[in-house]
N, C-alpha and C positions, 0 to 999 in steps of 0.2 A: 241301314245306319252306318257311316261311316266310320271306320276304326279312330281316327279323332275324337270325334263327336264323342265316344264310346269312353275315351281316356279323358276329357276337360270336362263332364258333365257332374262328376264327384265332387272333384275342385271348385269348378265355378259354385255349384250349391253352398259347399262350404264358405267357401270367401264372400255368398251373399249372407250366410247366416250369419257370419262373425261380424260383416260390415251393420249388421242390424245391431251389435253389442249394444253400442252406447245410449240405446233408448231403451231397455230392456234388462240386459243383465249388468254391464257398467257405468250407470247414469252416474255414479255421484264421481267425483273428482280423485278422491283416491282410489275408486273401484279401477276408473279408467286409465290413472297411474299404472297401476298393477299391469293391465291390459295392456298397455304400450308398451312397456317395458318385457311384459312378456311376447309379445309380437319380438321386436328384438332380439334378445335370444334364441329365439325358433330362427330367425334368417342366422343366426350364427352357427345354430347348432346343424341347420342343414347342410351349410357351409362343409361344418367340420366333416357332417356325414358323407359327403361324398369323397373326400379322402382317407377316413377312417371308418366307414361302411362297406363304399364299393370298392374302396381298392384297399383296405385293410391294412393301410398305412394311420397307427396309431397315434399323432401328433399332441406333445402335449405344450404347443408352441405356438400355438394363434393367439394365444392373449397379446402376442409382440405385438398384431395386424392388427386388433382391437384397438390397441392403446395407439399405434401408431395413426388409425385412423381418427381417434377423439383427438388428441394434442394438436394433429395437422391438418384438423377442418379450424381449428383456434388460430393456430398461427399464422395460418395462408390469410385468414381476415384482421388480423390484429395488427401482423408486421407490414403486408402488403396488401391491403384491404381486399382480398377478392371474397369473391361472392360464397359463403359457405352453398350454394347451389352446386354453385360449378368448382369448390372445394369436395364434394361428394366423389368427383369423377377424379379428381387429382390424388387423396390421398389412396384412394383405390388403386390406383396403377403404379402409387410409392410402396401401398403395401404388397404389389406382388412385384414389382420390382427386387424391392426387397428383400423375398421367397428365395432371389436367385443362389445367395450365397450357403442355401440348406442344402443344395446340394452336394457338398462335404458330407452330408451324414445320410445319404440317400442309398447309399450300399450299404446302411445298416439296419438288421431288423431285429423287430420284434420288442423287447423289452430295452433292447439297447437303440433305438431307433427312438424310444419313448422319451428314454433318459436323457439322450442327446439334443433336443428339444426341449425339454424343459429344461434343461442345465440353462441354455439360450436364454430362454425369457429370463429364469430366477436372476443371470446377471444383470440384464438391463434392468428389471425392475430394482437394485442396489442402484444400480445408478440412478435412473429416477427418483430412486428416493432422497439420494442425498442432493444436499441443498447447491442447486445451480438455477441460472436464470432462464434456462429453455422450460424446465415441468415446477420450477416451483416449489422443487423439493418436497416434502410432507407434506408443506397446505398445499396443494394443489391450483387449480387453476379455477376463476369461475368466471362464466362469458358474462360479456358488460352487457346489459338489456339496452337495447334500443328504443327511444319513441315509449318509452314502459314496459317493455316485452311485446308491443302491436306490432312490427315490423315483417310483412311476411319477405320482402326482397332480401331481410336479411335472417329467414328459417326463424322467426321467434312469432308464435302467435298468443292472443290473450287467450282464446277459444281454444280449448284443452283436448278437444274432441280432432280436431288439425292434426295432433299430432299419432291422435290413435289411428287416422287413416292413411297418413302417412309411413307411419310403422308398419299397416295392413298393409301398404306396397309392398313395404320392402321385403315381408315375409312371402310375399304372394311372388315377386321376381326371383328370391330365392329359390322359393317350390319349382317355378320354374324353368330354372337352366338344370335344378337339380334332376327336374323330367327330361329333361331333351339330353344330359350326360346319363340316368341312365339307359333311354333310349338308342345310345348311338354306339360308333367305334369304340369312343374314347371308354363308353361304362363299360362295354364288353371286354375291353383292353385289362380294365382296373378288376375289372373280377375275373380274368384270369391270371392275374398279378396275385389276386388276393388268396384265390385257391393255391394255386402254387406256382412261385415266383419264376424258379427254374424252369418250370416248363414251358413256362409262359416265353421265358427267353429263349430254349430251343425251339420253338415255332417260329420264332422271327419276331414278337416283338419288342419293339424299343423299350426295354423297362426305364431308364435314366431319363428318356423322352418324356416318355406318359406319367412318372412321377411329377418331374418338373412341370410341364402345362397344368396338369390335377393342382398340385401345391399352389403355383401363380395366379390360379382362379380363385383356388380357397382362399387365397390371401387377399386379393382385392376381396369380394362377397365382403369375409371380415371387416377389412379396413371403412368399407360402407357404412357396414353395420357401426361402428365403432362412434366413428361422424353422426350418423345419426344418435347415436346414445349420448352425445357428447351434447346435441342441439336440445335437446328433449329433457333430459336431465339440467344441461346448462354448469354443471361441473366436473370438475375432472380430477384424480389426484392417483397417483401409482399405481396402489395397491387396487384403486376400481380402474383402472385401467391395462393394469399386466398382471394381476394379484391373484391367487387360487380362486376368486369369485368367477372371474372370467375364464378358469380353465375348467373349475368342473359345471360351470352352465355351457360351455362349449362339449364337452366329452359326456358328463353325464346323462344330458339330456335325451340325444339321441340314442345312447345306449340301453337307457332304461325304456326309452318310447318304443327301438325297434331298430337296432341296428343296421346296418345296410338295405335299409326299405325308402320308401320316399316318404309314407306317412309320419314312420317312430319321432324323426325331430321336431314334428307337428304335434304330436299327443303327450311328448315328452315336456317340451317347454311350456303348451297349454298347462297341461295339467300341475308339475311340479314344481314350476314357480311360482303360482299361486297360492299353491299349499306350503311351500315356504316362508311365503311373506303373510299365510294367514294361519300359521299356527301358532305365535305369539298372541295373535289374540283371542284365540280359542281359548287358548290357556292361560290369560295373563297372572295365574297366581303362580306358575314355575318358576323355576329361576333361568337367571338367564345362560340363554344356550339352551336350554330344554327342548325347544323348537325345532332348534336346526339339529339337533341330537335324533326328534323324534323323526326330522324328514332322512339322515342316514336311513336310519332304522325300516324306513316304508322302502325310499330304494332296495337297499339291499334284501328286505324279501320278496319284492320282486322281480329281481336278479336271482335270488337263488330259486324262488319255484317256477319262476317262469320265464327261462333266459331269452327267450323270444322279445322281452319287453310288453309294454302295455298292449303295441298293437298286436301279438298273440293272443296275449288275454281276452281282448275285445271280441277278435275275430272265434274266438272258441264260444265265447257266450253267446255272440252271435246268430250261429248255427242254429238251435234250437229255435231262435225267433223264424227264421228265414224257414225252418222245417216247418214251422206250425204256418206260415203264410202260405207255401206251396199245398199244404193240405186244405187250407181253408179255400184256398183259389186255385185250382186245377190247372195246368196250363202254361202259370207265368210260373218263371224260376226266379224271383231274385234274387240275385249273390247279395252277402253284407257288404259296405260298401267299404269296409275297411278290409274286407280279404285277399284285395291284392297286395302280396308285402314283398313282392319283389318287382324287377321290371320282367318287362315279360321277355322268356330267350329270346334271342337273334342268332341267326346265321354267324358262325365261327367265319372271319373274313380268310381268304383263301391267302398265298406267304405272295402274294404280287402286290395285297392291298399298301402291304407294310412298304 
């Protein structure tokens, strides 16, 4: 069996089982909301994970790429009519374009590397808020339906289920270049950036380089993502566009799922934006905010007992299944399928590759 075969056979299972959702677990229209929306996220939060996983550069600065990809899949069609299609490909390379001027703050780390970054967004998002004619100011923006919303030339379908498989793309393209970065140079680069930065520079490599390429990827990924939440939602306004919603479903997710792993952004936005948008109605007699108070409260304990994230947790309960399988069945070993949570090492490149 091929070492391929060996790495896509997790993935592909999964990405059939999810693609089964919409006849099964989210038939009804707002189950499948949830679901696209969460599909979304997860490509963000993967995003994030590869520059704040494998290279342990902390960013709390993509909600700029978000927002900047939702406003300029609107305006590429509205001012200049092109195709929110081939609007997908354009704000992605504005938003890593755009990446280029972080590098001012790329010789800073750590909790000042954080700060410096959000300083970034919180501005613009004052500027978007106030009232001009490119975002709209407060009310925001809402796309004009075509044809009634049937329009697929121009990303609007009637059929609701479009859009969850369309979101399954882009979670599914996320996972992977997030596999093939950290299968390559560039992830071995980032994690020994992430271990330690110095030393990483006394062996020769380019830190200023490999930050910058990491950031201008993450940042298109984002701005993709953004585009798409902008056609699927179909509004837009500041605060959902550069606003703390978009920083901590970008940072949390993956954090809590599983930091610098390929699955954590996967388990993280599956699982915990769903329970955020369904603990209001678990509980509709709380008051409000009680929901989102309760989902802190679930994060952070497990963050504190189990800093590995969900996929730790998994992978430990795991164990015992996969013990009771190899005793019932002699012979076959199966690993759980979530217990790889890193990439696997690679050869340290020799100081000629650099």
């Amino acid at each position: 069996m091929s070492t391929w075969f060996k790495r896509l056979r997790v993935p592909l299972l999964v990405l059939l089982i999810v693609a089964t959702f919409p006849w099964w677990l989210a038939s009804g229209q707002y189950a499948q909301s949830i679901a696209t929306t969460a599909l979304i996220w997860i490509a963000v939060g993967i995003a994030w994970n590869i520059l704040g996983g494998f290279g342990g550069q902390l960013s709390l600065g993509h909600a700029l790429f978000f927002g900047e990809g939702a406003y300029g899949v609107y305006m590429l069609n509205h001012y200049w009519g092109i195709s929110p299609w081939l609007g997908l490909l354009l704000v992605g390379f504005v938003g890593a374009i755009s990446a280029l001027p972080f590098i001012i703050v790329f010789r800073l780390r750590g909790a000042y590397f954080s700060l410096a970054t959000f300083a970034i967004v919180t501005v613009l998002l004052d500027l978007a808020s106030s009232g001009n004619s490119i975002t709209n100011g407060p009310d925001g923006l809402s796309l004009p339906l075509v044809n009634g919303g049937d329009a697929p030339g121009s990303f609007q379908f009637s059929n609701q289920e479009v859009y969850f498989f369309i979101a399954l793309a882009l979670a599914a393209l996320a996972f992977a270049v997030s596999a093939w970065v950290a299968h390559s140079r560039l992830g071995l680069r980032l994690r020994a950036i992430r271990d330690d930065e110095g030393a990483a520079a006394a062996s020769g490599i380019g830190v200023l380089g490999v930050k910058t390429v990491t950031f201008c990827l993450t940042a298109f990924m984002t701005a993709v993502a953004g585009a798409v939440y902008m056609q699927v939602v179909q509004f837009i306004d500041p605060p959902s566009a550069f606003g703390y919603t978009v920083i901590t479903q970008s940072v949390i997710n993956p954090m809590a799922g599983g930091l610098g792993t390929l699955w954590g952004p996967v388990l993280g936005g599956g699982i915990l934006y769903p329970l955020e948008q369904e603990l209001s109605n678990i509980f509709p007699s709380l008051p409000s905010g009680a929901g989102l108070a309760i989902y802190g409260l679930v994060v952070i304990i497990i963050m504190r007992f189990e800093p590995g994230g969900l996929l730790a947790l998994f992978s430990r309960l795991a164990r015992p299944v996969a013990g009771l399988v190899r005793r019932q069945f002699p012979g076959r070993a199966p690993a759980p399928a979530l217990a790889t949570t890193e990439a696997e090492p690679e050869r340290m490149p020799s100081g000629r590759d650099h």
